[in-house]
C-alpha positions in Angstrom: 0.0 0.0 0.0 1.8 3.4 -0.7 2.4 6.1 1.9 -0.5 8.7 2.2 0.9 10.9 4.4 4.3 12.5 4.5 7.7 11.0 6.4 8.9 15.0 7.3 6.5 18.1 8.0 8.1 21.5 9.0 5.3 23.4 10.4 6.2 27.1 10.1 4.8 30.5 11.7 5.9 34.3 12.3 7.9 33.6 15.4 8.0 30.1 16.0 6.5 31.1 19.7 2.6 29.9 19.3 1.1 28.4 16.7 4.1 26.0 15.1 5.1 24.8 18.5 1.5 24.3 19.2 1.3 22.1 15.9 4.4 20.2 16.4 4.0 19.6 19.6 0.1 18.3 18.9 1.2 16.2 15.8 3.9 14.5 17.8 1.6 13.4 20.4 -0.9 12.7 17.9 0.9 10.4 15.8 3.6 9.3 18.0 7.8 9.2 16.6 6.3 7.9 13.2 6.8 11.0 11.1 9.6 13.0 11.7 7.8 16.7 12.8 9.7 20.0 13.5 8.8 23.8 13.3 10.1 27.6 12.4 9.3 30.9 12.3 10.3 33.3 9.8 11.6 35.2 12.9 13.2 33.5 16.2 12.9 36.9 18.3 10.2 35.5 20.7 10.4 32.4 23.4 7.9 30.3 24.0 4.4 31.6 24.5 3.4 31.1 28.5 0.0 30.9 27.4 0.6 28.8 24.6 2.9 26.3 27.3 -0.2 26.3 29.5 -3.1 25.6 26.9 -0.8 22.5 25.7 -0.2 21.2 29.4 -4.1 20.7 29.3 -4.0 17.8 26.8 -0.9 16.7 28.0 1.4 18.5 25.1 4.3 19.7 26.7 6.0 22.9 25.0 8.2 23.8 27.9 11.1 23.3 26.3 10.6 24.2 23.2 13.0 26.6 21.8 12.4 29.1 19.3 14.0 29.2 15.7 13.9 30.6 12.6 14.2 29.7 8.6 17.7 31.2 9.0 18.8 29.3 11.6 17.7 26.3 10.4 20.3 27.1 7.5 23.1 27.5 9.5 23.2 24.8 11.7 22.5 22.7 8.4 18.7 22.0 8.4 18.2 21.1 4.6 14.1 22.5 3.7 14.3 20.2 1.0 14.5 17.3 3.1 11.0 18.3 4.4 8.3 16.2 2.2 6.1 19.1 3.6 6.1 22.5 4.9 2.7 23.5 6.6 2.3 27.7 7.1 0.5 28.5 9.8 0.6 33.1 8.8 0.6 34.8 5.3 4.3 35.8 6.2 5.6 32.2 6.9 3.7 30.9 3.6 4.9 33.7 2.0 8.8 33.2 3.5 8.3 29.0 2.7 7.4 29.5 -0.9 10.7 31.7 -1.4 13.2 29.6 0.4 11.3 26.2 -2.0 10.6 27.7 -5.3 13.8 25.3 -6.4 12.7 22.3 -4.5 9.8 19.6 -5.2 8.4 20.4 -2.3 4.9 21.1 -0.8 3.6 24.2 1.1 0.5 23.9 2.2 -1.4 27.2 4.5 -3.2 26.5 7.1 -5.0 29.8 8.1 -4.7 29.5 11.8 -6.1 32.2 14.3 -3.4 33.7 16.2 -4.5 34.2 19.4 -2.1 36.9 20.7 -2.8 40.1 21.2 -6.8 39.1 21.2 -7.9 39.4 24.7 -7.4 41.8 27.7 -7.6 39.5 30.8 -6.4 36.3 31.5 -9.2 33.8 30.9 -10.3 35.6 27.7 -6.9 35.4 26.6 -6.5 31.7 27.6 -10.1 31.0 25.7 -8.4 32.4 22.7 -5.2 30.3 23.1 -7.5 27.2 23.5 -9.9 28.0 20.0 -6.2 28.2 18.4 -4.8 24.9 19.7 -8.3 22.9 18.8 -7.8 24.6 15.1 -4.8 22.8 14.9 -5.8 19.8 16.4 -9.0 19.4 14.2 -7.0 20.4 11.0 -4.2 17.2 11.7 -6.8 15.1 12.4 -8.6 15.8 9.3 -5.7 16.2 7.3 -4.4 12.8 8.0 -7.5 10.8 8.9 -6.0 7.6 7.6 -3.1 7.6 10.4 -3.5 5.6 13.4 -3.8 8.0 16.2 -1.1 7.4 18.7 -3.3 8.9 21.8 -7.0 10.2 21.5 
């Protein structure tokens, strides 16, 4: 039977701080060590979002240490996009950024258009209810995307 899904997704966002750590971290748990799953921004000048950390501890995706990095770093230290069998923009930037840094390569970008949930909400619950509409986007987008993996955890 051939492979309907891919072996490498990059997902990719403005500052690798919310929504591609959120993906990463959901796909992995998700669909387990079975595809090989990382993420970028087209900027690295952010860490980790608290709130984004906190939404994910809820269904037991831990972002903690995740550590922010962007298209440019991934070329220096030798990441190779092309090895990527697909590149998943979470922001009009990052799709924009992707499709630059690809046009040479065989490669899929696909754009997901994710909410992003900063910046939306004055106090703390109304900002964590935005947080939580972001990280069930990306949750229900894998698991319709990929319907015919085996889910590692439900």
């Amino acid at each position: 039977m051939a492979v309907t899904h891919p072996q490498s997704v990059l997902f990719c966002c403005d500052h690798n701080a919310v929504r591609s750590p959120m993906a990463e971290g959901i796909m992995k748990k998700l669909y387990g060590a079975g595809i090989y799953v990382q993420s970028a921004g087209v900027e690295n000048d952010l860490e980790i979002d608290g709130f984004a950390i906190t939404v994910c501890q809820e269904i037991k995706v831990e972002l903690s240490c995740h550590r922010a990095r962007s298209f440019d770093e991934m070329d220096k230290l030798g990441d190779d996009l092309s090895s990527f069998d697909l590149i998943v923009a979470l922001s009009p930037a990052s799709q924009r950024r992707a499709l630059d840094l690809t046009r040479l390569f065989h490669l899929t970008v696909e754009y997901w258009p994710i909410l992003d949930p900063t910046g939306l909400a004055e106090n703390r619950e109304e900002k964590l209810r935005a947080y939580r509409q972001t990280r069930d986007q990306i949750y229900d987008r894998l698991k319709n995307r990929w319907p015919e993996l085996k889910l590692y955890v439900e």
